[in-house]
N, C-alpha and C positions, 0 to 999 in steps of 0.2 A: 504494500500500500504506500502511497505518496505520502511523505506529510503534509503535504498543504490537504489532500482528501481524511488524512487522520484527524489534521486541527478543524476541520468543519465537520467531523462526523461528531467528537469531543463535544465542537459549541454545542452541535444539535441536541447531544443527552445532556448538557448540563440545563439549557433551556427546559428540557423537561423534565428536570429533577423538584419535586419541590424545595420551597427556599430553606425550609430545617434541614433540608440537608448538604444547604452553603451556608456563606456568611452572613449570619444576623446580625441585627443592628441590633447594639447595646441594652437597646428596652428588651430585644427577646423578637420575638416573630410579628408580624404584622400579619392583622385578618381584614379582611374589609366586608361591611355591610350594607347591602340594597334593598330598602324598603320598599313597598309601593306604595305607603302612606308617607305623611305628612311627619314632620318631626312631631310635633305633638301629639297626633295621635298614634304613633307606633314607641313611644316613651315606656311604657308597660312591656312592651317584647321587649326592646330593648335594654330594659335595666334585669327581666327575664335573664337576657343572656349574658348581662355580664356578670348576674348572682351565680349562673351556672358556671363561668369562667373562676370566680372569686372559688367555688367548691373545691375547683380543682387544683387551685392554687397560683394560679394566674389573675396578677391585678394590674389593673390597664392603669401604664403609663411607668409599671416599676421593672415589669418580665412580659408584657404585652401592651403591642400597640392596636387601636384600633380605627378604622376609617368607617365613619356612614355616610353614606349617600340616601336623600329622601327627594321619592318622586310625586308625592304631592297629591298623589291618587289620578296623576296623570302618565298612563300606559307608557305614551309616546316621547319621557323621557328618559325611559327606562334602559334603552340602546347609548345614550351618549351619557348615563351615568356606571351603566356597567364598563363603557371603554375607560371612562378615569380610572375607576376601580384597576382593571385588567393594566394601566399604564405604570402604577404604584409597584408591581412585580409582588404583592401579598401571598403570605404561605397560603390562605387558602380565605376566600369568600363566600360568606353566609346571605341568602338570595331567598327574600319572602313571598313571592307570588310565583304562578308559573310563566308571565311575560316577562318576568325577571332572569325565572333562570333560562329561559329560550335566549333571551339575550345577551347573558353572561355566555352562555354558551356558545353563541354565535363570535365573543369578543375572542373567546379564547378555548384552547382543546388542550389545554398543560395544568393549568393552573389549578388546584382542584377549587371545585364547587359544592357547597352542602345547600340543597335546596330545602322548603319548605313549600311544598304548590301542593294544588287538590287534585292533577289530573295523572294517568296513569302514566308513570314515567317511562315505562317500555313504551307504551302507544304512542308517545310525542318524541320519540326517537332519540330520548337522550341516555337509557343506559340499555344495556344486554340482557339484564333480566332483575331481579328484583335480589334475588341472593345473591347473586353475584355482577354488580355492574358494569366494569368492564371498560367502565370510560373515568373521564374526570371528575364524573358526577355523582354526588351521592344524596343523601338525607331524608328526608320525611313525607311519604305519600299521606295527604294530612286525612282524606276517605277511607282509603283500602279496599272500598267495594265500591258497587254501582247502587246499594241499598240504600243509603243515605237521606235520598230526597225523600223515598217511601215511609219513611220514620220521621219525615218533618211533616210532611201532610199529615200521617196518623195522630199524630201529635193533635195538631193544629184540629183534626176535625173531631178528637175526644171534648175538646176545650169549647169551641164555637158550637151550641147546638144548632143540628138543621144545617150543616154545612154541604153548599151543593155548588155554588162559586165561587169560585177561587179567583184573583185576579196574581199573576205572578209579575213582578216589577224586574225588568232587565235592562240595562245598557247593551244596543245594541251594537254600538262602536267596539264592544269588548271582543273579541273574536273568542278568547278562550272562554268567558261565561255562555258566549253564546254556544258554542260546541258541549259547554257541559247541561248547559239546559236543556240537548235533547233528550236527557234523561227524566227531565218533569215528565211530560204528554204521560206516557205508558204507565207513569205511579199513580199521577193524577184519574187516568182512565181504571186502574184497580182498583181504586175506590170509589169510584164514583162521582167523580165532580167534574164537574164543566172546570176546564182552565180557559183563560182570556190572559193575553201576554199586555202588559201594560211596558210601552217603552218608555225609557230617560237619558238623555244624553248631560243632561247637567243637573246641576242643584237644581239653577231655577225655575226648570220644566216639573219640581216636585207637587208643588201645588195643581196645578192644571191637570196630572196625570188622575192623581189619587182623589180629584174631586169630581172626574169624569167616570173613576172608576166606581165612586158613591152612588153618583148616581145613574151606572148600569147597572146597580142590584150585585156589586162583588160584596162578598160574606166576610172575607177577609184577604189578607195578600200575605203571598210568600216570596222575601225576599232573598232571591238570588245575593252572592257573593263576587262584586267586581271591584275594582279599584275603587270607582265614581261611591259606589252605594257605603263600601265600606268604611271612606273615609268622609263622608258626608253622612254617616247613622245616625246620628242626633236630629240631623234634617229627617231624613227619614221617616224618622219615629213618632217627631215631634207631628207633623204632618196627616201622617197615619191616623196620629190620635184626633186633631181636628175633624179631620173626616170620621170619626168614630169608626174605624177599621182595625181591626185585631189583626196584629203578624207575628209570622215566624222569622228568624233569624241564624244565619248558622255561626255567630261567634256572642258570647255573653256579651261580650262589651254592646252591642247593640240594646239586648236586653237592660242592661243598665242605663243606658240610655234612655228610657223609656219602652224600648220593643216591647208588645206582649211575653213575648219566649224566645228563646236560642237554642239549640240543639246542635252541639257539633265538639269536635277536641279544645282544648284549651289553650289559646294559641302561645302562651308566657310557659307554660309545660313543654309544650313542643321547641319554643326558643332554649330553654334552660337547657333540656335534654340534650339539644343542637350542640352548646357546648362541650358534651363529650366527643360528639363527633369530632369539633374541631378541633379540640385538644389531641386525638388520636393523631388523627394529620399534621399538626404540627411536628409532631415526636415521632413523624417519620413513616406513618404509615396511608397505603395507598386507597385513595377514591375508589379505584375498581373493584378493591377485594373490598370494602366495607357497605355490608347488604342495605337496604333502603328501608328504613322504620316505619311502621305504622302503629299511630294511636292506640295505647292500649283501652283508652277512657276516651269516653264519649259522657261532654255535662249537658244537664239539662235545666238550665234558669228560666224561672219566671217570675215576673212582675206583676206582682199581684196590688202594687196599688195602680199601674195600669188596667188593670183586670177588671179594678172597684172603677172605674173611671169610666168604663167602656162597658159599666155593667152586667160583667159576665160573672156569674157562680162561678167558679172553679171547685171541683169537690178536694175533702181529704187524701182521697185515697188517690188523686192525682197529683196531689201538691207532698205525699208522701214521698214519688218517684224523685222529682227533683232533687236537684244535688243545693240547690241556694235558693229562696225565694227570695225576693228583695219584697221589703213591705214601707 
């Protein structure tokens, strides 16, 4: 072999070596994170994960550095905050939505990536399989199944009596909610309710939607999970309640907000957890061989002085299941 073919074959594996296993900078490893919300509202995962980091004995700023990027709960900055991330050369970054990690992954195939998205990471082409991935990317299929929606309806239609319309609220702009919403129609259709798709592209289309939706006779709404919705929940909810409309929600923090309910993992659990992933890769071990988590716990919050508010009984033995009622 040539050396000059030896010293570019060298560059090429040291590029895709992670950085723990060159030279760190003095703090210790640098990780970077990509939110799709807003600093504000993604402040909970985030201190999430650095309670998880602080466990394992990494504290940022003494043996760890860390980078956030917040896209604002807009999609479309998600590509030119993943490139800064991907420019910084981090042993490894933590990616909370799936337009995140499509992104990050798009920026870069070395770097490792610990995602946290709802949709199936084998189907969206980013790892080889779920035990073993195979690629850069690892972390948390935050679903696990395609059952999920069928358990928020059910939900939803134990609580509303006489439930037969449902009006579901989606950002159509979202490419990935809208791919995962073809999984409402068929849960909806097993139980029995008429679904009507109510669109929103911004906050300010919230009023107009959910008072049009009042008065087509919907029972109550299920709110899909996008950028838009998630980090506008407060609008959301607040909204909802005007119009005297009962929802479902799949992250508590909505619930706390006002939502009727939530049903789904707990997304400060899933960050903490994240941390060991990333701890593992730092200390040397690889994206590919480390299998892709799923939620062991799935919470179910409800808000029941929205309940009283909106007039709905909720019985005991339903407000027994719940993991929190907020009163």
């Amino acid at each position: 072999m040539r050396r000059r073919d030896f010293i570019t074959l060298l560059g090429g594996t040291l590029a895709a070596w992670p950085r723990s296993a060159r030279t760190q900078s003095p703090m210790g490893p640098l990780v970077g994170l990509l939110s799709p919300l807003s600093q504000a509202r993604a402040t909970r995962n985030v201190q999430a994960f650095r309670n998880g980091l602080h466990e394992l004995g990494y504290i940022e700023g003494r043996n760890i550095a860390l980078e956030l990027r917040f896209a604002d709960g807009l999609p479309s900055h998600l590509p030119q905050l993943a490139a800064e991330l991907v420019a910084l050369k981090p042993d490894a970054i933590l990616v909370g939505s799936t337009a995140g990690i499509l992104a990050a992954r798009n920026a870069t195939q070395t770097i490792p990536l610990v995602m946290i998205a709802g949709e199936n990471p084998v189907g969206l082409g980013l790892v080889k399989s779920i035990a073993q991935p195979g690629t850069n990317v690892t972390g948390t299929w935050l679903t696990g199944d395609d059952g999920l929606f069928g358990k928020r309806l059910g939900l939803l239609k134990e609580v509303v009596p006489g439930l037969t319309r449902l009006g579901a609220v989606l950002d159509p702009d979202d490419p990935h909610a809208v791919k995962k919403f073809r999984l409402l129609p068929p849960a909806a259709r097993a139980l029995d309710l008429e679904l009507h798709v109510i669109e929103v592209r911004a906050a300010s289309e919230f009023d107009a939607a959910f008072a049009k939706a009042a008065r087509d006779g919907m029972q109550a709404l299920f709110i899909t999970s996008s950028a838009l919705l998630d980090t506008h929940r407060g609008g959301v909810a607040a909204t909802a309640a005007r119009m005297r409309l009962p929802t479902i929600h799949p992250w508590r923090e909505s619930a706390e907000a006002g939502g009727l309910m939530s049903y789904g993992p707990s997304l400060p659990d899933v960050y903490r957890s994240s941390a060991r992933t990333v701890a593992k890769i730092v200390k040397g071990s690889s994206p590919a061989s480390l299998p892709i988590q799923i939620p062991r716990r799935f919470e179910l919050v409800v808000n029941l002085k929205t309940a009283k508010a909106l007039g709905l009984t909720i019985s005991e033995s339903f407000l027994l299941l719940a993991d929190e009622v907020i009163e």
